[in-house]
N, CA, C and O atoms as a Tripos MOL2 file, in Angstrom:
@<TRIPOS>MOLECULE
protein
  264   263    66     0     0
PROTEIN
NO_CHARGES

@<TRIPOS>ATOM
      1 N         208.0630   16.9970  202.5800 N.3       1 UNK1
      2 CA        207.9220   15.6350  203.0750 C.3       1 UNK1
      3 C         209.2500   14.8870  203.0010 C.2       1 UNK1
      4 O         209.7760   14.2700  203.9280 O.2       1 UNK1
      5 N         209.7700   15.0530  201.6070 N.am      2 UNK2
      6 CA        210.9230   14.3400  201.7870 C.3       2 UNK2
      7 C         212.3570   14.7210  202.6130 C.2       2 UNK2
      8 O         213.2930   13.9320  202.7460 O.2       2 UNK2
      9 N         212.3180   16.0740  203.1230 N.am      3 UNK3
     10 CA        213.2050   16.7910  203.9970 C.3       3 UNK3
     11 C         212.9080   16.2380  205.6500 C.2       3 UNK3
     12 O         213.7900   16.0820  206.4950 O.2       3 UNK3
     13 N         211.5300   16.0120  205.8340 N.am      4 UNK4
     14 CA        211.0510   15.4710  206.9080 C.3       4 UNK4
     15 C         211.9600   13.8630  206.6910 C.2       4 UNK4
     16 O         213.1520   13.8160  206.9950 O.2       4 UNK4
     17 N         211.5510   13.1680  206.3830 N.am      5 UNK5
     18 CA        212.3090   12.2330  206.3090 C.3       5 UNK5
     19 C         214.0240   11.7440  206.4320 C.2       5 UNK5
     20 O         214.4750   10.7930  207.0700 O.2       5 UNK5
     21 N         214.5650   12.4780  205.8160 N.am      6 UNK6
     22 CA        215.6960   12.6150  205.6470 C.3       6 UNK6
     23 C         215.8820   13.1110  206.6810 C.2       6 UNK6
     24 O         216.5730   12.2280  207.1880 O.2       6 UNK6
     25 N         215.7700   14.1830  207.7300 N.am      7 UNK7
     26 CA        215.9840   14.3560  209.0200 C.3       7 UNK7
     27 C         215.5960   13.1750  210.1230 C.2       7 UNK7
     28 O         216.4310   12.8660  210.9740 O.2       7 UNK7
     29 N         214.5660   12.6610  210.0860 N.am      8 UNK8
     30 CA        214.2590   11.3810  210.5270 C.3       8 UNK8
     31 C         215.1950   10.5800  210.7820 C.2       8 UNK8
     32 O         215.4670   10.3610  211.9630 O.2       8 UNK8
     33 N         215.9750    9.8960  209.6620 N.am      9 UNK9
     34 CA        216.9830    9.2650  209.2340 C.3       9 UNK9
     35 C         218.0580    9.6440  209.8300 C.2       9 UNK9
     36 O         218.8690    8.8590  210.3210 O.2       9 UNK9
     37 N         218.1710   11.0040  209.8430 N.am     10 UNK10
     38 CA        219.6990   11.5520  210.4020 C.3      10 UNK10
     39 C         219.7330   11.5790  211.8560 C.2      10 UNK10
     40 O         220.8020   11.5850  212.4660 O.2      10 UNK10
     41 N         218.2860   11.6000  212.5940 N.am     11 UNK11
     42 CA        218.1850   11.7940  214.1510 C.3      11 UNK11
     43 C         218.0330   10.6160  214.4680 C.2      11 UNK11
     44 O         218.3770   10.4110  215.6320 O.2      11 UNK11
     45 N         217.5950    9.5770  213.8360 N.am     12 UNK12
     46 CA        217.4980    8.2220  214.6230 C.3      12 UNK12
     47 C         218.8550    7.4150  214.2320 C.2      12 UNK12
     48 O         219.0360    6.3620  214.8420 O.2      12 UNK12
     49 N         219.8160    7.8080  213.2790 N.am     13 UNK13
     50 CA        221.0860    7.7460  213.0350 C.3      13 UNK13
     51 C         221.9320    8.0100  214.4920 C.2      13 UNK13
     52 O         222.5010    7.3510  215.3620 O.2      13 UNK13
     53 N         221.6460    9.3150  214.1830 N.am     14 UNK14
     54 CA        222.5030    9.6940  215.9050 C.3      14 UNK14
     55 C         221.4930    9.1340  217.1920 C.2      14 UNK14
     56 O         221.5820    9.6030  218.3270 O.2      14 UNK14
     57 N         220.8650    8.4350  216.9460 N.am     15 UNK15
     58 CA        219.9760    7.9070  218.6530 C.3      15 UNK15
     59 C         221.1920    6.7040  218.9850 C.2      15 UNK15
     60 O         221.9090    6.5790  219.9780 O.2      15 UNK15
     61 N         221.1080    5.9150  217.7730 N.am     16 UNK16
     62 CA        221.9630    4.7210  217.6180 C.3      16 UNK16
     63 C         223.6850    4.7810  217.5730 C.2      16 UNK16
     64 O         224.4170    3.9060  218.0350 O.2      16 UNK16
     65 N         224.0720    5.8660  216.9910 N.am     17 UNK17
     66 CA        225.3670    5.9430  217.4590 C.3      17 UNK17
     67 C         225.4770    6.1400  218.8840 C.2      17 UNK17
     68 O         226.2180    5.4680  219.6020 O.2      17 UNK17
     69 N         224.6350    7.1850  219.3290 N.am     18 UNK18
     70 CA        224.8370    7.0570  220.9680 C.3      18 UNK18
     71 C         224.7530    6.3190  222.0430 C.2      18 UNK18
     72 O         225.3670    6.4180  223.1060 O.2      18 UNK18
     73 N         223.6990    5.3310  221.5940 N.am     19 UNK19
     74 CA        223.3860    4.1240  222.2690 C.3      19 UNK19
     75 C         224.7430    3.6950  223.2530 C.2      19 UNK19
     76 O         224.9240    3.9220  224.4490 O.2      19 UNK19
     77 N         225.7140    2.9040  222.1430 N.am     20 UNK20
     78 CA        227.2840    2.0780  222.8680 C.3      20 UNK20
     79 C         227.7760    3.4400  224.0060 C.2      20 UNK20
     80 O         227.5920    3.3260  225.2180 O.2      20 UNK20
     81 N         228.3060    4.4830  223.4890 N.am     21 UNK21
     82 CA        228.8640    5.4920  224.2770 C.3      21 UNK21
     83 C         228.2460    5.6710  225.5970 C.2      21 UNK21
     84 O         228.7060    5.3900  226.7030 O.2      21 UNK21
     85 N         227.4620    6.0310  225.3730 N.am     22 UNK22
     86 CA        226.3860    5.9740  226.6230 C.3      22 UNK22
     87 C         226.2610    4.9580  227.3540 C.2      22 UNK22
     88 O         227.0760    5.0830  228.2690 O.2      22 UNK22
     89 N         225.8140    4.2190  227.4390 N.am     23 UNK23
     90 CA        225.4900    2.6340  227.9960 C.3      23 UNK23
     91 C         226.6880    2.0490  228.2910 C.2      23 UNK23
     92 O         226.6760    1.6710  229.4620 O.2      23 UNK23
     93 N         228.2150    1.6960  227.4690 N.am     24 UNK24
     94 CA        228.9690    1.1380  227.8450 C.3      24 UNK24
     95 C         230.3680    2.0630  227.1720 C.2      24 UNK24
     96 O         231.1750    1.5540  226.3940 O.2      24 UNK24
     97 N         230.4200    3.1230  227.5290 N.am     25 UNK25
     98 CA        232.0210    3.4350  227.5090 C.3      25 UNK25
     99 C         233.2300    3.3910  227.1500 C.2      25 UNK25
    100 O         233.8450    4.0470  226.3080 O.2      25 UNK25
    101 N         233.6420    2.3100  228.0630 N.am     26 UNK26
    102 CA        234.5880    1.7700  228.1570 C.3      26 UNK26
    103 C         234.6860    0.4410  227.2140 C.2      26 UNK26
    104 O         235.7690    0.1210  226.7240 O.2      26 UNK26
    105 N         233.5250   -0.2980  226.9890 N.am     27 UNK27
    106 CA        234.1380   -1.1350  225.8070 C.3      27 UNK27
    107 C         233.8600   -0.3240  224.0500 C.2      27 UNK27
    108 O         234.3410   -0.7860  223.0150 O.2      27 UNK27
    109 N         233.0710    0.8100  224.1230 N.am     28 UNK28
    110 CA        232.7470    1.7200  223.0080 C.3      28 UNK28
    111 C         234.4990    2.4270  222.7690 C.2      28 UNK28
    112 O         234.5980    2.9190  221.6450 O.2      28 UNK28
    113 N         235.6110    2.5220  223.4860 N.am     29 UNK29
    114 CA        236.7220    3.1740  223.5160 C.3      29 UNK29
    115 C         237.2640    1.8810  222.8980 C.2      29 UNK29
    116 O         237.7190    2.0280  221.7640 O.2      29 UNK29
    117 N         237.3130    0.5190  223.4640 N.am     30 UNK30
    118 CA        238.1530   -0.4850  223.2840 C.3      30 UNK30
    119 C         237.7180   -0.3990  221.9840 C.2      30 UNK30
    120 O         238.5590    0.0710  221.2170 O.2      30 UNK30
    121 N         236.3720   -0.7920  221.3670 N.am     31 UNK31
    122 CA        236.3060   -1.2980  220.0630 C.3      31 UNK31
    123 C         236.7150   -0.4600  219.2490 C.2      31 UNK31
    124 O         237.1110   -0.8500  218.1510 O.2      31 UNK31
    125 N         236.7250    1.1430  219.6370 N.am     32 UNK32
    126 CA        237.3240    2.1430  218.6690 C.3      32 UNK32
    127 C         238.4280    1.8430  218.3930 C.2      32 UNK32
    128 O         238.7950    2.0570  217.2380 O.2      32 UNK32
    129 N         239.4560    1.1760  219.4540 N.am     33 UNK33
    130 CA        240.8330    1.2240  219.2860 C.3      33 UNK33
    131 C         241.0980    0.3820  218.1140 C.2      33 UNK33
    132 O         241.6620    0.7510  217.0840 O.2      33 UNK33
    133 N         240.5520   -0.9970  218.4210 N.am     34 UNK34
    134 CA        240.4320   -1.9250  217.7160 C.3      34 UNK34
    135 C         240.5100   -1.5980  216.5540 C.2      34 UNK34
    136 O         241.5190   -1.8660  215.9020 O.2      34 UNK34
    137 N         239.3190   -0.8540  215.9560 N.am     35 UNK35
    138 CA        239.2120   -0.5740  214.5670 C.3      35 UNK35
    139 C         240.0920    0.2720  213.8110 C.2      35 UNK35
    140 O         240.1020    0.3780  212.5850 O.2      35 UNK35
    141 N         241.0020    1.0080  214.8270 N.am     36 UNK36
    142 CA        242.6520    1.5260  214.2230 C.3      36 UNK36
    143 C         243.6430    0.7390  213.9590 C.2      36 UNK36
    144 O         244.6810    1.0350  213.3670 O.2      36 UNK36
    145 N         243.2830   -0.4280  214.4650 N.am     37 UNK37
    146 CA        244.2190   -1.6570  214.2760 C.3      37 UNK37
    147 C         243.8170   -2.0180  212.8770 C.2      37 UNK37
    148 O         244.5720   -2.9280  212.5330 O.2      37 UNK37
    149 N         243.1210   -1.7770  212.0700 N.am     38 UNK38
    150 CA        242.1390   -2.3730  210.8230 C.3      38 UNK38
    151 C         242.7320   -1.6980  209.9520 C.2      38 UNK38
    152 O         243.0030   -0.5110  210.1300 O.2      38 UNK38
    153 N         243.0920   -2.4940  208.6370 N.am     39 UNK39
    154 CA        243.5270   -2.2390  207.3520 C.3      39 UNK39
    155 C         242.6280   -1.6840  206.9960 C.2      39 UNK39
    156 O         241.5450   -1.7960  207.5700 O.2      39 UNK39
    157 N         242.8040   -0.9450  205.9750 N.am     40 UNK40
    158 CA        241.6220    0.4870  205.1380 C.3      40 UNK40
    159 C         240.7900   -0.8000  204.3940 C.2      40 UNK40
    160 O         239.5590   -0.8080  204.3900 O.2      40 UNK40
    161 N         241.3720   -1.5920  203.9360 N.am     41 UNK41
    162 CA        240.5240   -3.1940  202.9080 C.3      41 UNK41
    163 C         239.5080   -3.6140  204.1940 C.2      41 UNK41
    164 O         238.3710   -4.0780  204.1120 O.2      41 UNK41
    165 N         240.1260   -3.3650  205.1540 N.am     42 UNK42
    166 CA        239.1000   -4.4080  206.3350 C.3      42 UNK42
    167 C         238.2750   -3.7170  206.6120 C.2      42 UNK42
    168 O         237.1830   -4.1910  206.9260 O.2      42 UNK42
    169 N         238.5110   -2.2160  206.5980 N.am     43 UNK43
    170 CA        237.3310   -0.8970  207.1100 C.3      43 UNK43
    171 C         236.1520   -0.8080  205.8810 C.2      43 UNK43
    172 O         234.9490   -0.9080  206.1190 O.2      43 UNK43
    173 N         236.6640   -0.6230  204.6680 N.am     44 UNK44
    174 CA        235.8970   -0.4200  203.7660 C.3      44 UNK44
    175 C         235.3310   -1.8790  203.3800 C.2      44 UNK44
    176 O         234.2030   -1.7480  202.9070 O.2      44 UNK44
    177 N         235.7350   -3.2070  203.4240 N.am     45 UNK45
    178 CA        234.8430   -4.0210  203.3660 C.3      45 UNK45
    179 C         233.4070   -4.3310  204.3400 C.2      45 UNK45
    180 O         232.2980   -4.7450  204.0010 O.2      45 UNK45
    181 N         233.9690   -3.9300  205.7110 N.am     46 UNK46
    182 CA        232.5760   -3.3730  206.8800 C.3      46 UNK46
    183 C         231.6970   -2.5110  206.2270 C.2      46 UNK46
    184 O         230.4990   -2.7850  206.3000 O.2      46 UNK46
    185 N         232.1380   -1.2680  205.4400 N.am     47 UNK47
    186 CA        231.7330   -0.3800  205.5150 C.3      47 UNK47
    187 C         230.6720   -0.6700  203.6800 C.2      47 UNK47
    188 O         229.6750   -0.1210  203.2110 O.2      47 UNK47
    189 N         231.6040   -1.8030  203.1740 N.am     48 UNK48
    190 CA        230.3060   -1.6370  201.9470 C.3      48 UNK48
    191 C         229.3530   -2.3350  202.4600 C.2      48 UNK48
    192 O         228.2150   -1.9530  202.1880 O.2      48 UNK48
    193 N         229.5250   -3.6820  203.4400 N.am     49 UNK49
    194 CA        228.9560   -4.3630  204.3410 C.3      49 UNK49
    195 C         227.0600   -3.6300  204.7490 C.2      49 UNK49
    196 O         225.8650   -3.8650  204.5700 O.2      49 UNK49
    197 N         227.8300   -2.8490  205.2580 N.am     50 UNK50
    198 CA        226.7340   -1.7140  206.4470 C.3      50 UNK50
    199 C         226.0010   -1.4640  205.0760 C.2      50 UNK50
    200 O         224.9130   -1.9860  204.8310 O.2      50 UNK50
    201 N         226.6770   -0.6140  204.1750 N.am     51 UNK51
    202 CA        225.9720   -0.0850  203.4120 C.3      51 UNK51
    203 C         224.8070   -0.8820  202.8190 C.2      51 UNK51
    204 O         223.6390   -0.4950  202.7740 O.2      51 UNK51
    205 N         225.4100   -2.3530  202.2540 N.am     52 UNK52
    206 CA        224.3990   -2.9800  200.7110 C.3      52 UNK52
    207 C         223.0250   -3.0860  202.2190 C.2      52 UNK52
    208 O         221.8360   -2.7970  202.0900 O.2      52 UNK52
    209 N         223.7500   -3.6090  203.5990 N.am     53 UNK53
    210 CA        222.4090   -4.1650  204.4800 C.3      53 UNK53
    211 C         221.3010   -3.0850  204.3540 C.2      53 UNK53
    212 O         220.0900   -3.3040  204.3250 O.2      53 UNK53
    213 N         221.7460   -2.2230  204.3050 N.am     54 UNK54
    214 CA        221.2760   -0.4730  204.7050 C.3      54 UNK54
    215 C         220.3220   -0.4220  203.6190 C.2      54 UNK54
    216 O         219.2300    0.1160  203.8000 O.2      54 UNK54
    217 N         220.6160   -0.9000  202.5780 N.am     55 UNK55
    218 CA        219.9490   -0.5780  201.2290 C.3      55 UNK55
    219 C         219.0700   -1.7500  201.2560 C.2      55 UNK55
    220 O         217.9310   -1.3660  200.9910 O.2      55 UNK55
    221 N         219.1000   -2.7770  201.4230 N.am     56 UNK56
    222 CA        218.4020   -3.6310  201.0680 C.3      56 UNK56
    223 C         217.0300   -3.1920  202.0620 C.2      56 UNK56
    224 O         215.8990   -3.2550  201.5810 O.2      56 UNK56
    225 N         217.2510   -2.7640  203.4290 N.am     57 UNK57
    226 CA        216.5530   -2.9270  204.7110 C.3      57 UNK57
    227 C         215.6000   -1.8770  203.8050 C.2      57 UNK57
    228 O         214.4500   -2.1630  203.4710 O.2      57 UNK57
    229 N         216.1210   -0.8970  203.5410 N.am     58 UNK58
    230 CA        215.6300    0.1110  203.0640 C.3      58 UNK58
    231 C         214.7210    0.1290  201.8640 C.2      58 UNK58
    232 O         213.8090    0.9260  201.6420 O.2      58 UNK58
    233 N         215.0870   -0.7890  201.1970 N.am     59 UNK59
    234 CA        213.8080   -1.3640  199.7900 C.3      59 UNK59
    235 C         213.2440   -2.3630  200.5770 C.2      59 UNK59
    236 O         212.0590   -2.4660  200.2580 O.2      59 UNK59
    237 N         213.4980   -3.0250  201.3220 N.am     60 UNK60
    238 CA        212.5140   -3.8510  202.0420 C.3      60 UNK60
    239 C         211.2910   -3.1300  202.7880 C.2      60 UNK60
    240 O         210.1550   -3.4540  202.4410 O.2      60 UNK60
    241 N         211.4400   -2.2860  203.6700 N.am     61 UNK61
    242 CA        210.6190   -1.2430  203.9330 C.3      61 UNK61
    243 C         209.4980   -0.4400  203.3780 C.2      61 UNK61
    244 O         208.4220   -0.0970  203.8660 O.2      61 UNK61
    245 N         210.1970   -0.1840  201.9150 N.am     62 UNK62
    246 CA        209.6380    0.5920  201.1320 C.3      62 UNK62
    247 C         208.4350    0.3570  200.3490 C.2      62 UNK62
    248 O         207.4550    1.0250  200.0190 O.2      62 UNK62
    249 N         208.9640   -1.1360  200.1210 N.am     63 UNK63
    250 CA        208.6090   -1.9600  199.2640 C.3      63 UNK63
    251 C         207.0750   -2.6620  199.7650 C.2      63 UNK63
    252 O         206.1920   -3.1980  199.0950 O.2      63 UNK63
    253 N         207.2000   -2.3770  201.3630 N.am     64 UNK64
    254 CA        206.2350   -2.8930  201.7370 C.3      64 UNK64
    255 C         205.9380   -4.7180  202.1230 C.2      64 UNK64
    256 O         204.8770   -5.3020  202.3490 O.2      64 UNK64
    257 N         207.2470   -5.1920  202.0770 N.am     65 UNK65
    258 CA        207.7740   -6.3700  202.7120 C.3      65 UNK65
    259 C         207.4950   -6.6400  203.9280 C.2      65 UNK65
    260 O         206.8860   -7.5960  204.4090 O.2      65 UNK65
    261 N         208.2360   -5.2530  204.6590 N.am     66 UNK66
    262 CA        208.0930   -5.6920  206.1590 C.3      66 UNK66
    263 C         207.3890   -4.8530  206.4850 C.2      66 UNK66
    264 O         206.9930   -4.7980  207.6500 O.2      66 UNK66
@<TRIPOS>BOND
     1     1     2 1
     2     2     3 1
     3     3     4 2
     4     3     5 am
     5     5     6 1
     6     6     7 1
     7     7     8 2
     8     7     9 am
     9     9    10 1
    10    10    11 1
    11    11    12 2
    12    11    13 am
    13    13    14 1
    14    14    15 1
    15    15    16 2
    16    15    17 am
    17    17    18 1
    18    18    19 1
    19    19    20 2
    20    19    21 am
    21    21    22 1
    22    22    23 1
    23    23    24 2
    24    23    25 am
    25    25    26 1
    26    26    27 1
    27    27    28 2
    28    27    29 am
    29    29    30 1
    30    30    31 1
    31    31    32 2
    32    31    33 am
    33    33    34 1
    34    34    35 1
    35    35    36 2
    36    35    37 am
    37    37    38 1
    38    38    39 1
    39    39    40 2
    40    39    41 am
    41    41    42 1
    42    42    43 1
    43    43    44 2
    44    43    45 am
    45    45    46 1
    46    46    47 1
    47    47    48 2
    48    47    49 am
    49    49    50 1
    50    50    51 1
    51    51    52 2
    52    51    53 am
    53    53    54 1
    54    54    55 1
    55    55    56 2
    56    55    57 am
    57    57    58 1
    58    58    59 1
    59    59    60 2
    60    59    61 am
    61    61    62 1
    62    62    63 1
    63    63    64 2
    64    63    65 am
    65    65    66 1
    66    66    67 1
    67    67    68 2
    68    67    69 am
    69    69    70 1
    70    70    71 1
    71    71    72 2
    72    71    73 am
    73    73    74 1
    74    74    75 1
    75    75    76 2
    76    75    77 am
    77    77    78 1
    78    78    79 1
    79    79    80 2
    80    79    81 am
    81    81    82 1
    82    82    83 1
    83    83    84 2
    84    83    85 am
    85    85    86 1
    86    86    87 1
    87    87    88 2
    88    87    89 am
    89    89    90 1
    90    90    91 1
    91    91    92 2
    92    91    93 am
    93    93    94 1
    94    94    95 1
    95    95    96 2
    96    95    97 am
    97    97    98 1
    98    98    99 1
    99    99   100 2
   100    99   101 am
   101   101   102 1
   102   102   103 1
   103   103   104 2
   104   103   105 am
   105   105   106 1
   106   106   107 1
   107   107   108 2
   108   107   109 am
   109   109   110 1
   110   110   111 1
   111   111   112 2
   112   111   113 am
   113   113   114 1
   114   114   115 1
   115   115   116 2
   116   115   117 am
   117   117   118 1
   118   118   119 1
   119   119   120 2
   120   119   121 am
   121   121   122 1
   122   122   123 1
   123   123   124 2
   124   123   125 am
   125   125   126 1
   126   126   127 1
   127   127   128 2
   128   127   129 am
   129   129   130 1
   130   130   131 1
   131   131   132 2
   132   131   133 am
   133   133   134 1
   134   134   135 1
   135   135   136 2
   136   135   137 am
   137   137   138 1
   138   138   139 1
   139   139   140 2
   140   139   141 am
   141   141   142 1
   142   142   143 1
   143   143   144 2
   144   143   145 am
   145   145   146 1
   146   146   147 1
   147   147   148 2
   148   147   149 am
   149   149   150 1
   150   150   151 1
   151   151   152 2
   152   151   153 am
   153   153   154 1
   154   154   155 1
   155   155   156 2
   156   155   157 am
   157   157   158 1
   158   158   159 1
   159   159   160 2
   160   159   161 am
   161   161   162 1
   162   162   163 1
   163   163   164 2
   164   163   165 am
   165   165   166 1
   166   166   167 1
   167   167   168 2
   168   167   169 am
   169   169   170 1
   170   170   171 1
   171   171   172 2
   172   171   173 am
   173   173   174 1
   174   174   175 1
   175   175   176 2
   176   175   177 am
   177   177   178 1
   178   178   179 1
   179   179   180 2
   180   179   181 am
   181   181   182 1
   182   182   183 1
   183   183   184 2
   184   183   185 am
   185   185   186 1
   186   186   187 1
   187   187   188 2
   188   187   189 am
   189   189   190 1
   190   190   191 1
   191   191   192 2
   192   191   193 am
   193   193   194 1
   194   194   195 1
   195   195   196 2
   196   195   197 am
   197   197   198 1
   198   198   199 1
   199   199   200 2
   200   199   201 am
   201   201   202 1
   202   202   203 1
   203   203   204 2
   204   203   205 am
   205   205   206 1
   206   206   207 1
   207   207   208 2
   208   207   209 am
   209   209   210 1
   210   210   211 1
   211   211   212 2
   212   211   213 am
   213   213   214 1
   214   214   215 1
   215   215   216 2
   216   215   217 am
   217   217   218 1
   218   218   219 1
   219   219   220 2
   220   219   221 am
   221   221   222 1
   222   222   223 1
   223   223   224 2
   224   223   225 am
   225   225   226 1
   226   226   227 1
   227   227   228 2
   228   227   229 am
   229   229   230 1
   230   230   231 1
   231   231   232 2
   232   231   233 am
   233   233   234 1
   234   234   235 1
   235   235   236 2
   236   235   237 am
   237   237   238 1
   238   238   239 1
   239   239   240 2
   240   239   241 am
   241   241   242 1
   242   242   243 1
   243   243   244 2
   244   243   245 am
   245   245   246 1
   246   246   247 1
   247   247   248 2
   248   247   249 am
   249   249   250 1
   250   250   251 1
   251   251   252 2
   252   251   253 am
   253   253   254 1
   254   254   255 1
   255   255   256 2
   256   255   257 am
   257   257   258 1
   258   258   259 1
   259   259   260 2
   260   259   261 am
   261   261   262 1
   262   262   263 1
   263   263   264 2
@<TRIPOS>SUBSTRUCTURE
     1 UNK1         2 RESIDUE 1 A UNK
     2 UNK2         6 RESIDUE 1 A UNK
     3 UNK3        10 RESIDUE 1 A UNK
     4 UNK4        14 RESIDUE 1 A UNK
     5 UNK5        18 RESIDUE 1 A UNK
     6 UNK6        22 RESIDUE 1 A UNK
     7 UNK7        26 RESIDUE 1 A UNK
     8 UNK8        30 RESIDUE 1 A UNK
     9 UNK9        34 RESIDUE 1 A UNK
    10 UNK10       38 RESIDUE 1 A UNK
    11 UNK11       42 RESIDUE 1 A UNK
    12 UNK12       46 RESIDUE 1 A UNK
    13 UNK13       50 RESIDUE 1 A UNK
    14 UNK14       54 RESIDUE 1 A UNK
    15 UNK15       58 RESIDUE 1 A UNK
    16 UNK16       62 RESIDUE 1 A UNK
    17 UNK17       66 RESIDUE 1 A UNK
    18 UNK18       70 RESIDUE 1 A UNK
    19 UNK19       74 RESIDUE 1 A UNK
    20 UNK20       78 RESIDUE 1 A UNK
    21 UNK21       82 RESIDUE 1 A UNK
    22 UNK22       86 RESIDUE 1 A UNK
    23 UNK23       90 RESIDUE 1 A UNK
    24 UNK24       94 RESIDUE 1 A UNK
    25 UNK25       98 RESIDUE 1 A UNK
    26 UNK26      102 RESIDUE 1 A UNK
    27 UNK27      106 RESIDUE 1 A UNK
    28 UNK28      110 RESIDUE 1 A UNK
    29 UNK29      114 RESIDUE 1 A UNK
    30 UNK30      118 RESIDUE 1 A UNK
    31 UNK31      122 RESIDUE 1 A UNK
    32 UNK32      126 RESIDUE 1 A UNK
    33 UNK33      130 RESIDUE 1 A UNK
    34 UNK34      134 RESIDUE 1 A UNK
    35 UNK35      138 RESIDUE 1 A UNK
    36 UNK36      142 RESIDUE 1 A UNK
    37 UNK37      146 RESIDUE 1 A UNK
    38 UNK38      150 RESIDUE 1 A UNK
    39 UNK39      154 RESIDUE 1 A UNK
    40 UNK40      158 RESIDUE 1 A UNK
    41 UNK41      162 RESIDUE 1 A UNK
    42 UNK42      166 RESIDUE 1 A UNK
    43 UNK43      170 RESIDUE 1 A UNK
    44 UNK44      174 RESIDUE 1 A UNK
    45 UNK45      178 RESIDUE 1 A UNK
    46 UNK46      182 RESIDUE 1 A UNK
    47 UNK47      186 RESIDUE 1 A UNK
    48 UNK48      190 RESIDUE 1 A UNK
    49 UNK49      194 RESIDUE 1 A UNK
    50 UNK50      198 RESIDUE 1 A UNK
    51 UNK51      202 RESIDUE 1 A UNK
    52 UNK52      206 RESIDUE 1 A UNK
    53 UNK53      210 RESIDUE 1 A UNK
    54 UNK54      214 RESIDUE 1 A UNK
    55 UNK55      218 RESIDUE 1 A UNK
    56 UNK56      222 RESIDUE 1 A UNK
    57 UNK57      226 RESIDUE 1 A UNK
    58 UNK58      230 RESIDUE 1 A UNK
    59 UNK59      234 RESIDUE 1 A UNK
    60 UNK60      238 RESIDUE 1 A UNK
    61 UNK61      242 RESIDUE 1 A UNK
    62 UNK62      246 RESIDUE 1 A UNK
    63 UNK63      250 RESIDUE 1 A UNK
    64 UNK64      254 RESIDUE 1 A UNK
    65 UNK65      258 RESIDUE 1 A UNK
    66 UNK66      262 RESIDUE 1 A UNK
């Protein structure tokens, strides 16, 4: 069960990365560029960002909140 899940997670992971690429391209290239322009402080502050939301969404869920 919990392997089921965790694949879940990883395929609707990649639904959503594909989404921008697909659909819009050309601004999915621009914003990449962009984000090479970004200090490693500016990447990893996004990136604990994504994460705590990720976690919270995720005990929210669980938890039976939403």
């Amino acid at each position: 069960m919990a392997w089921e899940i965790l694949f879940s997670a990883v395929a609707l992971l990649l639904v959503f990365e594909g989404i921008m690429p697909f659909a819009s391209p050309e601004y999915w290239r621009k914003m990449m560029l962009r984000m090479t322009s970004q200090t490693d402080k500016q990447i990893r502050f996004a990136g604990l960002i994504s994460l705590i939301l990720g976690a919270v969404l995720m005990y929210l869920v669980h938890a039976g909140v939403m």
